[in-house]
ROLUMMI-634016 format. One record per residue (C-alpha): x, y, z; residue in one letter. Coordinates in steps of 0.05 Angstrom, whole numbers. Layout:
// ROLUMMI-634016
X / Y / Z / A
...
***
This chain:
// ROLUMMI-634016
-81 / 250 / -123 / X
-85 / 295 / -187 / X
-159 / 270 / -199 / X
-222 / 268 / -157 / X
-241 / 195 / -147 / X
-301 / 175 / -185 / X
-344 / 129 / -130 / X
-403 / 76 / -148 / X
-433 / 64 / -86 / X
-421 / 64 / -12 / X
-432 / 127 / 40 / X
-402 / 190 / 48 / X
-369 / 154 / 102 / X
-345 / 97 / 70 / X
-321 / 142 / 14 / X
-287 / 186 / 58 / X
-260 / 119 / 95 / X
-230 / 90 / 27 / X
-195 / 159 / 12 / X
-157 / 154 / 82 / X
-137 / 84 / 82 / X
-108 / 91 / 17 / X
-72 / 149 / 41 / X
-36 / 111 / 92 / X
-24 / 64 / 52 / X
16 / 109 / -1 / X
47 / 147 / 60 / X
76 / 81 / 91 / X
92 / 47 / 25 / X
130 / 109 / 5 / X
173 / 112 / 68 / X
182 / 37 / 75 / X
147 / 38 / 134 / X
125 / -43 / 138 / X
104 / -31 / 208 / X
49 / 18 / 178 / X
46 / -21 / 120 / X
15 / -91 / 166 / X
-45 / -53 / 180 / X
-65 / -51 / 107 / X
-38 / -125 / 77 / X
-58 / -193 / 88 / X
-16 / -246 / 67 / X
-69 / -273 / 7 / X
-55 / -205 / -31 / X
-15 / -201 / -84 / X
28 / -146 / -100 / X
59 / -114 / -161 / X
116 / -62 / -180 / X
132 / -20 / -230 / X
187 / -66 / -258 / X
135 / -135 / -268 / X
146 / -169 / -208 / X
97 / -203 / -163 / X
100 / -205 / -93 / X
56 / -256 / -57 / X
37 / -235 / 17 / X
63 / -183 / 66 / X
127 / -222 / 72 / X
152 / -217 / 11 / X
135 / -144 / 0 / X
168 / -127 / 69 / X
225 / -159 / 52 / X
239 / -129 / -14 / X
234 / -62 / 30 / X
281 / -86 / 84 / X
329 / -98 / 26 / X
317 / -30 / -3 / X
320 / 1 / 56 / X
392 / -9 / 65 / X
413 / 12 / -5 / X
374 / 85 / -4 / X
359 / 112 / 60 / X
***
């Protein structure tokens, strides 16, 4: 992050808590990591890229990174 966060609400602690899990998440989604990436999805959220398209629960987003796995690692 280039930016300190600006926070309304919530502890130090849950603050602190946010920063981290959102962390993880960037570090697992980065690597393609969906094993890392099912502690931070349920399969009600939707998900966006960069390119428009939606991705509707874990499944489909670890399956567009099983795909891309193959092609750049």
């Amino acid at each position: 992050m280039t930016q300190t966060p600006k926070f309304d609400g919530g502890s130090d602690a849950d603050r602190k808590r946010l920063l981290e899990v959102h962390r993880e998440y960037l570090a697992a989604n980065g690597v393609m990591d969906t094993s890392a990436l099912r502690k931070h999805w349920r399969n009600d959220i939707i998900g966006f890229n960069l390119n428009g398209h939606t991705y509707v629960g874990l499944e489909e987003w670890t399956k567009l990174w099983d795909y891309y796995r193959t092609q750049i690692v």
